[in-house]
N, C-alpha and C positions, 0 to 999 in steps of 0.2 A: 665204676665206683661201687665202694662194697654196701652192705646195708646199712651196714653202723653208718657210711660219710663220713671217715676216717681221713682215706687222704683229700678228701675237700678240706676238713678240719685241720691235717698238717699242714696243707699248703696257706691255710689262711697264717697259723703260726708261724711258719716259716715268711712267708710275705711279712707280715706285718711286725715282724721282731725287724728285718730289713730296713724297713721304712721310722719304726721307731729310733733304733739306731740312727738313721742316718739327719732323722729331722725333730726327734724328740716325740713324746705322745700328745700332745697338743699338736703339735704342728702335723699330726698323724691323721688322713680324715676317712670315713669308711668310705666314702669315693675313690680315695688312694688305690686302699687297698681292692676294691672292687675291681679297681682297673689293673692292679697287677694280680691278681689270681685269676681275671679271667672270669667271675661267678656274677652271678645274681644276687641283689641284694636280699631275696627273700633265703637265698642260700645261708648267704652268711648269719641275720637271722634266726637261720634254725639251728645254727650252732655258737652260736653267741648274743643274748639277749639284748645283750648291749655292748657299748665300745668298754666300758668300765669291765663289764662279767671279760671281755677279750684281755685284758689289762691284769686281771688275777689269774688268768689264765695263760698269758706268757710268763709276768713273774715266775709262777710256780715250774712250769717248764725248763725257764734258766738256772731254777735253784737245785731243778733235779741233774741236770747235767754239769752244775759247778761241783757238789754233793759227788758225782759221777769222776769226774775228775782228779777231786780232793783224794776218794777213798782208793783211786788206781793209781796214784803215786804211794799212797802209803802201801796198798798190799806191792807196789815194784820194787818198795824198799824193805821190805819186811827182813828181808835176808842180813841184811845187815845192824840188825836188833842189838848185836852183843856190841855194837859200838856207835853210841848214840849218834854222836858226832859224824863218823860217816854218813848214818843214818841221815842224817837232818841234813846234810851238805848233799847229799844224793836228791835227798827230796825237792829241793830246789834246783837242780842239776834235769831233772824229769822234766821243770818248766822250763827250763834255760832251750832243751831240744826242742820240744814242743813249738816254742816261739823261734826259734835261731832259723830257719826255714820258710818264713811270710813273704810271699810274693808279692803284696802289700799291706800296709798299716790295719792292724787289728780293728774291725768296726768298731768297737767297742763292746762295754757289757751293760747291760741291762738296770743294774743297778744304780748306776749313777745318774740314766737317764732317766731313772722315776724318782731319784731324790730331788733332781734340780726342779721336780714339777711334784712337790706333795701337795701343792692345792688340789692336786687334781683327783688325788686318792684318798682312800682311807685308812682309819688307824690301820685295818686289817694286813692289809698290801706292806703299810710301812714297818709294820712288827713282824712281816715274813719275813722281809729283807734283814733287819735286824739280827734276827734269829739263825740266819743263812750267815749274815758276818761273821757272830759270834761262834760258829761253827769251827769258821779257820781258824778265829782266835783261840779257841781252848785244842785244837790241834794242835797249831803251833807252838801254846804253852807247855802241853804234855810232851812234844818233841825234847822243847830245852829243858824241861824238870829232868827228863833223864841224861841230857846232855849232861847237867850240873851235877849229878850221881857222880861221873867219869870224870869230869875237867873244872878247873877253877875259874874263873876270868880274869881277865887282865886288866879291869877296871869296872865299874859300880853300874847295875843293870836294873831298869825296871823289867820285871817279866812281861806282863802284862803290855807295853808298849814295845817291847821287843817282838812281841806275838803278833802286834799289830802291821809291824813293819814290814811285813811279807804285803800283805796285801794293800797296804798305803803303800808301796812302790808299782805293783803289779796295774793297780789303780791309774795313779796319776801316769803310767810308762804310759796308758791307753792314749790319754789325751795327746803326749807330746808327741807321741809316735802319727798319730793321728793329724795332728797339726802341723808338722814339720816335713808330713808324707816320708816319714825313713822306717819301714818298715822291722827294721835291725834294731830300735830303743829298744826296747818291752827287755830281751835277750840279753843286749849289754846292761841294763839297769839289774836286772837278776844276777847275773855275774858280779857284778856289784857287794850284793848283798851275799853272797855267797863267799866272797873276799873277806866281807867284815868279819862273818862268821869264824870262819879260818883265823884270822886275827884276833880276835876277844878270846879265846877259849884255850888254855894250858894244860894240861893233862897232869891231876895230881900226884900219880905216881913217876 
C-alpha cells in the first residue's frame, strides 16, 4: 500500500458502494464492510471519520463518474452536431450499447439508494444529488432546444419534462430489471425512448 492508503481507501469505496447497493445505507454496518475488505477497523477510521463522512464520500464518487459518463456520450456525439436530431438519438443509442451487453441486472445507482433513506443524511448529501440530476436535466434540455432549431413536433411537449424522461426511465429500468432478474430491461426501455424520439419530431423543411 502506498503512503497516501489510497487503495485501502478505493477498496473501501468500492466494497461499500457494493454493500450499499445491495442492502441500502442503513442496512449497511461498518462490520459489513470490515469483513468484506479485509481491514481493520482502525483502518477504515483513518480514512473515514465516520459512516456518514463514508456516505459523502461515495455519493461524490458516483456523481463524478455519472458526470464521466454523461460528458463521453456527448463528446462520442459531437460529430453529429449539424443535425440535432441524430445527435440526440445517437446519445441515447451510446446507452442503449453500454447496457445491451449485462451479464446480469444493473446493481443499481446510488442515488436512489440515499433518497429512499434521507433521514439518514443531510441537506448537503441531498443537494449534491440534486445538483448531479439537474445536470442531465439541462443536458437534455439543451440536446432538444436544438433539436427544435431543425424539426417541429408532432404534438404539444413540455421541455422541461421531456428532459426528465431520459433519466425517470434509466431510473426505474434499474428497479425492474433488478426485480425481475432480466438483465436486457435497462436496454429495451431506452429503445423505447429512443422510438418516441423518432416519432414526435418532423423536420421543418
Amino acid at each position: 500500500m502506498g503512503r497516501d492508503g489510497k487503495p485501502t481507501k478505493d477498496k473501501i469505496l468500492t466494497e461499500s458502494k457494493a454493500l450499499v447497493l445491495a442492502n441500502g445505507f442503513a442496512g449497511t454496518s461498518i462490520d459489513q464492510i470490515l469483513e468484506r475488505t479485509s481491514i481493520t477497523k482502525g483502518a477504515f477510521f483513518y480514512h473515514f471519520k465516520s459512516k456518514n463522512e463514508l456516505a459523502k464520500a461515495l455519493i461524490k464518487e458516483h456523481a463524478m463518474e455519472d458526470k464521466a459518463e454523461l460528458d463521453q456520450a456527448l463528446e462520442k456525439t459531437e460529430f453529429l452536431k449539424d443535425d440535432p436530431l441524430d445527435r440526440l438519438l445517437q446519445f441515447v443509442q451510446e446507452f442503449i450499447d453500454m447496457m445491451s451487453s449485462l451479464p446480469a441486472p444493473y446493481p443499481g445507482c446510488l442515488y436512489a439508494s440515499y433518497i429512499y433513506e434521507t433521514q439518514n443524511f443531510g441537506e448537503e448529501i441531498n443537494d449534491f444529488i440534486c445538483e448531479s440530476i439537474s445536470l442531465w436535466r439541462a443536458t437534455l434540455e439543451a440536446l432538444l432546444s436544438n433539436v427544435l432549431k431543425e424539426y417541429n413536433t408532432k404534438l404539444e411537449i413540455d421541455m422541461k419534462s421531456l428532459a426528465d424522461l431520459f433519466k425517470v426511465i434509466f431510473e426505474g429500468a434499474f428497479i425492474v430489471s433488478k426485480a425481475l432478474d432480466e438483465p436486457d430491461v435497462i436496454a429495451k426501455q431506452l429503445n423505447h425512448l429512443k422510438t418516441y424520439f423518432e416519432l414526435i419530431f418532423e423536420s421543418k423543411y
